[in-house]
C-alpha positions in Angstrom: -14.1 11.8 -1.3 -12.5 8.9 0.8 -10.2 9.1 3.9 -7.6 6.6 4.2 -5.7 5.7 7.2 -2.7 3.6 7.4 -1.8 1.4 10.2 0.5 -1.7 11.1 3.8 -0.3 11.0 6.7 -0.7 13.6 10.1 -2.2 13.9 11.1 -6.2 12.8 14.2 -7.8 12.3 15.2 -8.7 8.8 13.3 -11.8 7.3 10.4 -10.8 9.3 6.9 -9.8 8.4 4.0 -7.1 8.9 1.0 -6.4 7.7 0.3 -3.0 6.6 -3.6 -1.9 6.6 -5.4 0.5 5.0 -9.0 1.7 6.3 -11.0 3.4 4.5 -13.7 6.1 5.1 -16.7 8.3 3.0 -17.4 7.1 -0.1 -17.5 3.5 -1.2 -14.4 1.7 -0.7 -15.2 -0.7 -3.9 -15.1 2.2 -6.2 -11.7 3.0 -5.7 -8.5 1.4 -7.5 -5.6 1.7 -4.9 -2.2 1.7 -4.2 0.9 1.3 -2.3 3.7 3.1 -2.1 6.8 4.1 -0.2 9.4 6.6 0.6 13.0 6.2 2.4 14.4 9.2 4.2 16.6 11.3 1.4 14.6 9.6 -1.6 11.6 9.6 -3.5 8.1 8.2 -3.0 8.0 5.2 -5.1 5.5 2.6 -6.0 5.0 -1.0 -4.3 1.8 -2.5 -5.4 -1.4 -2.0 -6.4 -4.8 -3.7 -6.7 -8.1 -3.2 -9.0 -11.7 -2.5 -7.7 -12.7 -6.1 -7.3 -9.0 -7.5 -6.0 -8.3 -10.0 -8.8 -5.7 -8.2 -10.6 -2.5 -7.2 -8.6 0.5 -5.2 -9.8 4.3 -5.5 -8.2 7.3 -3.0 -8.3 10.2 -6.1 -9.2 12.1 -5.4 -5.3 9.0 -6.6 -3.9 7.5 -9.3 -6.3 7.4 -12.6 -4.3 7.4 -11.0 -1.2 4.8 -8.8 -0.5 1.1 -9.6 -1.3 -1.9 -6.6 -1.8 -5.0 -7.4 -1.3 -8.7 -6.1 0.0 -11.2 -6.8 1.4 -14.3 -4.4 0.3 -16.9 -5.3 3.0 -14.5 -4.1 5.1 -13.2 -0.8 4.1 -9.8 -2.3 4.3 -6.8 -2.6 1.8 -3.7 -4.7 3.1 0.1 -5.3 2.4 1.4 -8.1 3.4 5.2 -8.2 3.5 7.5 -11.0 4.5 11.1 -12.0 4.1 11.8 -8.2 4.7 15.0 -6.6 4.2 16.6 -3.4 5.6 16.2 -1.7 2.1 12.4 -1.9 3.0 12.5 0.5 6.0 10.2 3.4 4.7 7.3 5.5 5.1 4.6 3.5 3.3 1.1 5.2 2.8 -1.8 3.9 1.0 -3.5 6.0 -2.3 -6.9 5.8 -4.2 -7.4 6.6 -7.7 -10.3 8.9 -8.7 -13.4 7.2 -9.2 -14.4 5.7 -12.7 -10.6 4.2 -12.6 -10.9 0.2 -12.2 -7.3 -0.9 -12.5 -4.5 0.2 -10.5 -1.6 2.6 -11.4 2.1 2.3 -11.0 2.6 5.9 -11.3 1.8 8.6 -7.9 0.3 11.1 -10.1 -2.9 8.4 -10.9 -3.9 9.1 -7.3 -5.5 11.8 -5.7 -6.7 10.5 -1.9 -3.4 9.8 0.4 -3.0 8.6 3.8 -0.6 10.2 6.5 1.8 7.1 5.7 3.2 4.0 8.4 6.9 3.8 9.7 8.3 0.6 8.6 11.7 -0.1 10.2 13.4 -3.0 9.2 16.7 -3.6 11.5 19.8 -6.1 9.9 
């Protein structure tokens, strides 16, 4: 099992940036695909990125292409979202998933993913 915790969150003005983290805990972080995803208040979860066990190939959902980068860092535990030239339409929830083990690539769909974190506030203010 993994734990994952998400952290970086807060409130930016439009064409800002953060940078989301994801730590990870228990089993080997290298073993896991993972993923980012999101959800707006009255909408549903839905995917942003995602990333394969060694980092070199990278998945976008089209509103985010060009803007946000994935990436990790397996040493340290530690997935990341980097997102710049934000817009309002990005204020969200966003949590961080892991596949199941024995997965290498990353999955644009929730149901891929079975370890969730408690998800980062991401207010982005016109």
């Amino acid at each position: 099992q993994v734990q994952l915790v998400e952290s970086g969150g807060g409130l930016v003005q439009a064409g800002g940036s953060l940078r989301l983290s994801c730590a990870a805990s228990g089993r080997t972080f290298s073993s896991y695909a993972m993923g980012w995803f999101r959800q707006a208040p009255g909408k549903e979860r839905e995917f942003v990125a995602a990333i394969n066990l060694s980092g070199a190939n990278r998945y976008y959902s089209d509103f985010v292409k060009g803007r946000f980068t994935i990436s990790r860092v397996n040493a340290k535990n530690t997935m990341y979202l980097q997102m710049n030239s934000l817009k309002p339409e990005d204020t969200a929830v966003y949590y961080c998933a892991a596949r199941p083990v024995g997965y290498a690539s990353g999955s644009y769909s929730m149901e891929d993913y079975d370890y969730w974190g408690q998800g980062t506030q991401v207010t982005v203010s016109s």
